[in-house]
N, CA and C atoms as a LAMMPS dump frame, in Angstrom:
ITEM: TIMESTEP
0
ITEM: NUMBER OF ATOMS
237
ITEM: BOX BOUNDS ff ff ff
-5.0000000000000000e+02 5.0000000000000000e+02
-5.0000000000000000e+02 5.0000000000000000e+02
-5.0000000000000000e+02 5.0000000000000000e+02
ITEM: ATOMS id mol type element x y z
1 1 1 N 472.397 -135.635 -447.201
2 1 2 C 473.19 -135.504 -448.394
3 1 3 C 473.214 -134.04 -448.799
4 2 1 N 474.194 -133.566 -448.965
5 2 2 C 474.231 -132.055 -448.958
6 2 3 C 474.091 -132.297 -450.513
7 3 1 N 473.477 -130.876 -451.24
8 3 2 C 473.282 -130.278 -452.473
9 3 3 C 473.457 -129.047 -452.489
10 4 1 N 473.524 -128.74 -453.589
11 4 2 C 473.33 -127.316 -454.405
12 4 3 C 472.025 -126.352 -454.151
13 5 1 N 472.732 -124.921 -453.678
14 5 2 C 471.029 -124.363 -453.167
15 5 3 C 470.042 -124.161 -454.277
16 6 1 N 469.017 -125.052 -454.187
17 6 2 C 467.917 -124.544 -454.993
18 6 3 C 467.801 -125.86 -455.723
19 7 1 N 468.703 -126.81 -455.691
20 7 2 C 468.825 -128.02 -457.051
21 7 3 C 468.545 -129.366 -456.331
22 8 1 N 467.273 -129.946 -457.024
23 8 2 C 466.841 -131.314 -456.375
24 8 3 C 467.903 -132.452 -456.093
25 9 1 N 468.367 -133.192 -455.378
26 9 2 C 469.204 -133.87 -454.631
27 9 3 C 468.954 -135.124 -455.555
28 10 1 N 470.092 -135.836 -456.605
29 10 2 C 470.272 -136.641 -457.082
30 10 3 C 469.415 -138.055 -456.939
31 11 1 N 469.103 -138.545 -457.604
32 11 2 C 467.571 -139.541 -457.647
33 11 3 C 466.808 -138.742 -456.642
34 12 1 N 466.245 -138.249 -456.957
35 12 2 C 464.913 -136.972 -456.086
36 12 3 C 463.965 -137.487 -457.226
37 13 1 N 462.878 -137.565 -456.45
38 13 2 C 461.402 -138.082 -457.398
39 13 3 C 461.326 -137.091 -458.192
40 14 1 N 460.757 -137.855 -459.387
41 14 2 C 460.076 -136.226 -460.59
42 14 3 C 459.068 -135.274 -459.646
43 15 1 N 458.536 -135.737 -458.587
44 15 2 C 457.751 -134.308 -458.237
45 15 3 C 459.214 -133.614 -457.456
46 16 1 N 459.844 -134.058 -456.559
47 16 2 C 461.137 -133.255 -456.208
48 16 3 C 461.885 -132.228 -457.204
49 17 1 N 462.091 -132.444 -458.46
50 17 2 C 462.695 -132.639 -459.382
51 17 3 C 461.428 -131.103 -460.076
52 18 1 N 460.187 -131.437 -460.283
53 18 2 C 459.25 -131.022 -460.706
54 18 3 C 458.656 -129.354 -460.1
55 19 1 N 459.143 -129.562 -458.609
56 19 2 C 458.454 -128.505 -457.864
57 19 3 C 459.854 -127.523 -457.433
58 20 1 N 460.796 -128.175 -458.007
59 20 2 C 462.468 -127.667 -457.622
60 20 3 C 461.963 -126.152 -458.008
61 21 1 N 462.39 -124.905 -457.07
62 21 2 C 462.339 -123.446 -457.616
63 21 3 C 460.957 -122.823 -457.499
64 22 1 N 460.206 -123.232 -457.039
65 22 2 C 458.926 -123.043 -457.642
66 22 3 C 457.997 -122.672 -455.851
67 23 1 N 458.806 -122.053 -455.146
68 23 2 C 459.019 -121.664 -453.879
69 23 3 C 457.738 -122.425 -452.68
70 24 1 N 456.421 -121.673 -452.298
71 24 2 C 456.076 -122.44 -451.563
72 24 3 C 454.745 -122.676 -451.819
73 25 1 N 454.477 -122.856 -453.065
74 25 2 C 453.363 -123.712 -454.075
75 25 3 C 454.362 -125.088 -454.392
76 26 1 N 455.326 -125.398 -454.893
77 26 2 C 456.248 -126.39 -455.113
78 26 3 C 456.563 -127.11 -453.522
79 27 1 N 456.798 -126.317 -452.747
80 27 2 C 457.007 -127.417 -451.3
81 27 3 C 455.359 -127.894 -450.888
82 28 1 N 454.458 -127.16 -450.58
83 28 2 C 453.489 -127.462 -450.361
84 28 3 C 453.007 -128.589 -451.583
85 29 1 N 453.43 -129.134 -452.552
86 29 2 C 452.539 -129.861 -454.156
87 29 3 C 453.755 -130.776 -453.35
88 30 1 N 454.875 -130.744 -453.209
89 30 2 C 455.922 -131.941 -452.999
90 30 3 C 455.269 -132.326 -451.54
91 31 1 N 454.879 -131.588 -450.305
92 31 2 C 454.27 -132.182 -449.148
93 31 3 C 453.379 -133.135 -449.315
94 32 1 N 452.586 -132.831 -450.195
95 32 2 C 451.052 -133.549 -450.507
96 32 3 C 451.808 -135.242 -450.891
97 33 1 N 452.802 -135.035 -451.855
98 33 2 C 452.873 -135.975 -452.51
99 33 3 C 453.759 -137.082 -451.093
100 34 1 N 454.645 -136.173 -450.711
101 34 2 C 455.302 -137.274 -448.912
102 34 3 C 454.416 -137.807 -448.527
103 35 1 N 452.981 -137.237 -448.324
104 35 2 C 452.448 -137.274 -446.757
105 35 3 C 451.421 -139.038 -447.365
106 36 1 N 451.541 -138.762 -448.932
107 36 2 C 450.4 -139.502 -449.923
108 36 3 C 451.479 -140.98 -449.689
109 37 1 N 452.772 -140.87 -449.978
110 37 2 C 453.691 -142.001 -449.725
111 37 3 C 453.46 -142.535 -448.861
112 38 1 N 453.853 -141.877 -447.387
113 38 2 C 453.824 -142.335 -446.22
114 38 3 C 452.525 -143.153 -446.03
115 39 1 N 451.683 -142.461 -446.668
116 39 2 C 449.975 -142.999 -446.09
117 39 3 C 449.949 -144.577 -446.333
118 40 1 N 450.452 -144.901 -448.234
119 40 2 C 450.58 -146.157 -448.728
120 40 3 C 451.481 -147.036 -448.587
121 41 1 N 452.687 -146.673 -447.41
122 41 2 C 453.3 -147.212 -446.484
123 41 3 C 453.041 -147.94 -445.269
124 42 1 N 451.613 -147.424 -445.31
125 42 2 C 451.153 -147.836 -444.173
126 42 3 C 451.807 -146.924 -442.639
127 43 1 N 452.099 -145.758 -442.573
128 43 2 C 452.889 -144.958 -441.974
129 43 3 C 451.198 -144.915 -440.586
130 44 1 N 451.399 -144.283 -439.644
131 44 2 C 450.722 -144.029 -438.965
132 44 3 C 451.162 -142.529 -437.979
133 45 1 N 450.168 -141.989 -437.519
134 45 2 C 450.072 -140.839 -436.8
135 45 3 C 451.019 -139.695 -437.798
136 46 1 N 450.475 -139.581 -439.243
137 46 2 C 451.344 -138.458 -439.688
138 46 3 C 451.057 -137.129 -439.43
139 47 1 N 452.437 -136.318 -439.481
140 47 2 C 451.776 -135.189 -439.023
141 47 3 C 452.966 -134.255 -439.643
142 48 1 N 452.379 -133.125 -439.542
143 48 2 C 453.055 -132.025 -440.578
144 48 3 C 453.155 -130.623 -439.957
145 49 1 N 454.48 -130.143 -440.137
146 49 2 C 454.632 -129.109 -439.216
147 49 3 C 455.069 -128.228 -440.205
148 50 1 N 454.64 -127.006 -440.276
149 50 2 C 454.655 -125.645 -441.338
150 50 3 C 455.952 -125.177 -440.472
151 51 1 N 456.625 -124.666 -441.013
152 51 2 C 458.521 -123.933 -440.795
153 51 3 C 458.463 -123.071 -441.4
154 52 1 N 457.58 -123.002 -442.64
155 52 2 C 458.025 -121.27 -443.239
156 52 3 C 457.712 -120.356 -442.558
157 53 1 N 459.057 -119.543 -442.658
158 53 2 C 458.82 -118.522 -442.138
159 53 3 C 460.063 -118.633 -440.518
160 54 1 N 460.28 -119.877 -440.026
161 54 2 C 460.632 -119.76 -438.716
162 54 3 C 461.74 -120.925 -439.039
163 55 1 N 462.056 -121.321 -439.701
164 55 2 C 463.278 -122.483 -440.205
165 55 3 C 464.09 -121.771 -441.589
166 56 1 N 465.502 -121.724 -441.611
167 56 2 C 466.291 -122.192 -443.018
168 56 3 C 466.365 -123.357 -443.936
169 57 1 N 466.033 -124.17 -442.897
170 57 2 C 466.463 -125.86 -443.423
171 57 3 C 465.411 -125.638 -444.271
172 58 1 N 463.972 -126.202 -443.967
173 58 2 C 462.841 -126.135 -444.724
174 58 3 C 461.612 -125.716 -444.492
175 59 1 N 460.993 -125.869 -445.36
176 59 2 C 459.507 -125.155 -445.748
177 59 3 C 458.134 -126.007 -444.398
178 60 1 N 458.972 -127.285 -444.352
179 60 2 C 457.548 -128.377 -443.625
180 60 3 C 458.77 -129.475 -443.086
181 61 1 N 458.075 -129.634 -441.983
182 61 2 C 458.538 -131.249 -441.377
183 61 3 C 457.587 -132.464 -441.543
184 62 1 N 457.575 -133.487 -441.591
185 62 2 C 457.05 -134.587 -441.53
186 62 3 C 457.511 -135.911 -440.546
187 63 1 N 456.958 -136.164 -439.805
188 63 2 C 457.038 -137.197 -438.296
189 63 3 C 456.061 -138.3 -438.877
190 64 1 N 456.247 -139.05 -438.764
191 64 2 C 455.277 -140.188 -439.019
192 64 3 C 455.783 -141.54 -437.68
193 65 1 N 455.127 -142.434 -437.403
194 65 2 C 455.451 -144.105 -436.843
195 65 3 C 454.539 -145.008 -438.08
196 66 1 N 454.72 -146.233 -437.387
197 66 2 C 454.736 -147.252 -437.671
198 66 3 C 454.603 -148.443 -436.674
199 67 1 N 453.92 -149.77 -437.087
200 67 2 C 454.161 -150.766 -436.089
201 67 3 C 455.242 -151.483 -436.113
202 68 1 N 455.664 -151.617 -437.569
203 68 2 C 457.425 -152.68 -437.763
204 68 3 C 458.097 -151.449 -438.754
205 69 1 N 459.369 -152.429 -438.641
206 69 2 C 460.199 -152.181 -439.438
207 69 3 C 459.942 -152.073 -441.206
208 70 1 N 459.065 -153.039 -441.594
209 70 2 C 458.964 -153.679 -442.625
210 70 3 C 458.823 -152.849 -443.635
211 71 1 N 457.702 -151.596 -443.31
212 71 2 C 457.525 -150.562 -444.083
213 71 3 C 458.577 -149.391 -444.299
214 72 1 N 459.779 -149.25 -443.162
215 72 2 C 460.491 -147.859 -442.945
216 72 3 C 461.212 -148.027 -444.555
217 73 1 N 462.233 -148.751 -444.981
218 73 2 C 462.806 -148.474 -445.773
219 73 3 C 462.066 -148.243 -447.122
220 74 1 N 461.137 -148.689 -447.504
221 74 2 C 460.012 -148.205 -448.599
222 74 3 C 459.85 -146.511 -447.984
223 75 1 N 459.398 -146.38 -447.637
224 75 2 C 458.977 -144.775 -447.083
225 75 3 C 460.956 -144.166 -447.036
226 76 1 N 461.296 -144.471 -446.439
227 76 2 C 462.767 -143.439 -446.745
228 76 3 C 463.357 -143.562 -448.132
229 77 1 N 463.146 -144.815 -449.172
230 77 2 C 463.694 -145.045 -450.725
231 77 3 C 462.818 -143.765 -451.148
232 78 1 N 461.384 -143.123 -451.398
233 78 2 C 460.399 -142.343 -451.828
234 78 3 C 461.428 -141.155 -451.56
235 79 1 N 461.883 -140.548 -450.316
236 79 2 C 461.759 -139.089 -449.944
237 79 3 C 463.304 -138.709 -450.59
């Protein structure tokens, strides 16, 4: 979903919303809070890849699995 540079992306969680501008203390406080979702998703093998510095898109990636389906759409409604 494309947005506005710098402006949290329409229903974006209050930490999205919260850490908007706030450069890479705000992505790193919004990572914590993904990686904390995914966990209570029951997500498995998460893992986190640092980009600053070597990406435009963003600051961090996040890869996670799973054994079913059951959990994916809970974990993609969060992000």
């Amino acid at each position: 979903m494309p947005t506005t540079a710098g402006a949290a992306p329409k229903g974006a969680s209050k930490a999205a919303r919260t850490q908007e501008g706030q450069g890479a203390a705000g992505s790193a406080a919004l990572l914590k809070d993904v990686v904390h979702w995914l966990d209570e998703a029951k997500a498995e093998e998460i893992v986190t890849v640092d980009l600053a510095g070597k990406s435009s898109i963003g600051d961090f990636m996040v890869i996670a699995s799973g054994r079913s389906l059951a959990p994916l759409p809970t974990s993609c409604e969060k992000s």
